[in-house]
C-alpha positions as CSV (number, residue, x, y, z in Angstrom):
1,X,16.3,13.2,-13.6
2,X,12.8,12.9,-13.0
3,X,11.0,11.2,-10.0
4,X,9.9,8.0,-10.2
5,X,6.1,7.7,-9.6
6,X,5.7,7.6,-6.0
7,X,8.7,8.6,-5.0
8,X,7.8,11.5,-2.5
9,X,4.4,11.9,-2.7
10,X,2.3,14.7,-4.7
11,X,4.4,17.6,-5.7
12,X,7.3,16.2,-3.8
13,X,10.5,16.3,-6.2
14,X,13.1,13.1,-5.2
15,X,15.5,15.7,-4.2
16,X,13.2,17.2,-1.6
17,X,12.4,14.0,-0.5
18,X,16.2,13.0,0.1
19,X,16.7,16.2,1.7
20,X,14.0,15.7,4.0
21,X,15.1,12.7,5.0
22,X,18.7,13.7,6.0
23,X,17.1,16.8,7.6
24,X,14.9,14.3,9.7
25,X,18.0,12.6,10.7
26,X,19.3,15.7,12.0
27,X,16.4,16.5,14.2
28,X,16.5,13.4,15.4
29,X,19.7,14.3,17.3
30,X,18.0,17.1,19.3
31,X,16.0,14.6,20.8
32,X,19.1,13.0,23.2
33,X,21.5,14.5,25.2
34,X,22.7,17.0,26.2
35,X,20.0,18.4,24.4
36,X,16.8,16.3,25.7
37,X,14.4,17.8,23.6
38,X,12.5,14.5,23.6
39,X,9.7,16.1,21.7
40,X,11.4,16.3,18.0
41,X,11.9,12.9,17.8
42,X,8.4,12.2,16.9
43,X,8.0,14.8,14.1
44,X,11.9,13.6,12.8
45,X,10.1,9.9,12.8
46,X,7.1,11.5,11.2
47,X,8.8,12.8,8.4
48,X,10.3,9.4,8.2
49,X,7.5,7.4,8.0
50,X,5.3,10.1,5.7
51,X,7.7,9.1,2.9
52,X,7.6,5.8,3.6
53,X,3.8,5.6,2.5
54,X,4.3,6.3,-1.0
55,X,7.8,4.8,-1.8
56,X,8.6,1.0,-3.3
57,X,11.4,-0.8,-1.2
58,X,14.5,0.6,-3.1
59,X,12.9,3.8,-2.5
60,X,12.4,3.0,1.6
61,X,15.9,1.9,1.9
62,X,17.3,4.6,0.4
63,X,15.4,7.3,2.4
64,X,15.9,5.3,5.5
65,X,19.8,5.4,5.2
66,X,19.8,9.2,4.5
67,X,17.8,9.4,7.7
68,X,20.1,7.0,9.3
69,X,23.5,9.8,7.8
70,X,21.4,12.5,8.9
71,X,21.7,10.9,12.2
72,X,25.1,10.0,12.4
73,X,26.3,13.0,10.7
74,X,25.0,15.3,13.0
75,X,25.3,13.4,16.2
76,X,28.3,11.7,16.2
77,X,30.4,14.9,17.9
78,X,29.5,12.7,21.1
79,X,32.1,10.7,20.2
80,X,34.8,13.5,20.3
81,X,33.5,14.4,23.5
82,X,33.8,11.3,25.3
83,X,37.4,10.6,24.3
């Protein structure tokens, strides 16, 4: 399937950009506890927002809810923990 024009950016394939987008995610976590590396969440938001610049709505959504999985999928042991 080819990328749609846009989709990424320049030399960005839509699979890259998806992945990137759940790997953002998943930084993201590293920024609250009990980590508290407060730092990564701007670069995770970065990556975020980079795609953002280039995509069409449907495009937006799509890579916001893979960041939003990202984030849940990788944080969501807290709620193990706390039970």
């Amino acid at each position: 399937m080819q990328p749609a024009s846009g989709d990424a950016g320049p030399g960005t394939s839509a699979i890259a950009a998806q992945f990137l987008s759940v790997a953002g995610g998943a930084i993201a976590v590293f920024a609250f506890a009990p980590f508290g590396w407060y730092l990564l969440a701007l670069p995770a938001l970065a990556i975020l927002f980079n795609q953002w610049l280039s995509d069409t709505p449907r495009q937006a959504f799509r890579h916001g809810a893979l960041f939003g999985i990202g984030f849940f999928g990788f944080g969501v042991s807290w709620v193990y923990v706390s039970v």
